[in-house]
C-alpha positions in Angstrom: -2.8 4.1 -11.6 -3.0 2.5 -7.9 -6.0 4.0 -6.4 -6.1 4.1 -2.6 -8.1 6.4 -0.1 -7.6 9.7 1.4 -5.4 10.4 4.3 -8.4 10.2 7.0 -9.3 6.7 6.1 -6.0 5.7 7.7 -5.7 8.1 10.6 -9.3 6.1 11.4 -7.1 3.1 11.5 -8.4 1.4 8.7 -5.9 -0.7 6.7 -6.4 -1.0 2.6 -5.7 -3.2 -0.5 -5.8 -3.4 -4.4 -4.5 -4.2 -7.0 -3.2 -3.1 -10.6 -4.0 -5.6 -13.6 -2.1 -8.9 -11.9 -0.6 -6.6 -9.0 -1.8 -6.7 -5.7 -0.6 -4.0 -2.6 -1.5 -3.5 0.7 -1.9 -1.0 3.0 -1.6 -1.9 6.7 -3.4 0.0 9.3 -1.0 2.3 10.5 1.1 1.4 13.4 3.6 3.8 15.1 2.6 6.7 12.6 3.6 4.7 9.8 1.9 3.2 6.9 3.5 -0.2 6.3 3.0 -1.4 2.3 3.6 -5.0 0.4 3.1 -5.3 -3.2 3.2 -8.6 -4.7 2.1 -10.5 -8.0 -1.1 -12.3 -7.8 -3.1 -14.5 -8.6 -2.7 -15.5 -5.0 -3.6 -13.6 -1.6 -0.9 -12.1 0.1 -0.3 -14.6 2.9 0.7 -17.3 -0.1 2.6 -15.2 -2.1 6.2 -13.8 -2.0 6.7 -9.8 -1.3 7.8 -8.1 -4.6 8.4 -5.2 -2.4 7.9 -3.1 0.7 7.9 0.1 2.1 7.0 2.1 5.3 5.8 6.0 4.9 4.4 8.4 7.8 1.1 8.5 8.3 0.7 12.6 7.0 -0.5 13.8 3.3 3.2 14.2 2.4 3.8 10.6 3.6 0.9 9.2 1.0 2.3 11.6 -1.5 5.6 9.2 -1.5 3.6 6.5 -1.1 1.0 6.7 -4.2 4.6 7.8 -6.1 5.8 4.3 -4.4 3.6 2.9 -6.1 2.9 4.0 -9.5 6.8 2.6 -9.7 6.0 -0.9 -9.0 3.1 -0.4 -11.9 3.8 -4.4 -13.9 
């Protein structure tokens, strides 16, 4: 499973990424009460690799909820 912090590390403002075996996400400090994700296949960093996908969920526990389900879904 994608691990990722609670809610109050990104009402802080604080942005996060991880990764899943050869899977790689991040979670971009949230911007207009959204959290803005991109999950792509390493071994790369994310500025030299192609988006496998992305996805934008509010910034709210129900919001993270989608988002950690987001997730498990683009599991490799």
């Amino acid at each position: 499973m994608f691990f990722f912090p609670t809610l109050s590390h990104f009402t802080l403002g604080n942005g996060w990424t991880g990764s899943l075996g050869t899977r790689r996400y991040a979670v971009d400090p949230p911007a207009e009460g959204m959290l803005h994700t991109v999950v792509w296949e390493g071994p790369n960093c994310r500025e030299l690799s192609e988006p496998i996908a992305q996805g934008d969920f509010p910034l709210g526990e129900e919001g993270l909820a989608a988002l950690r389900q987001w997730l498990d879904g683009q599991r490799p």
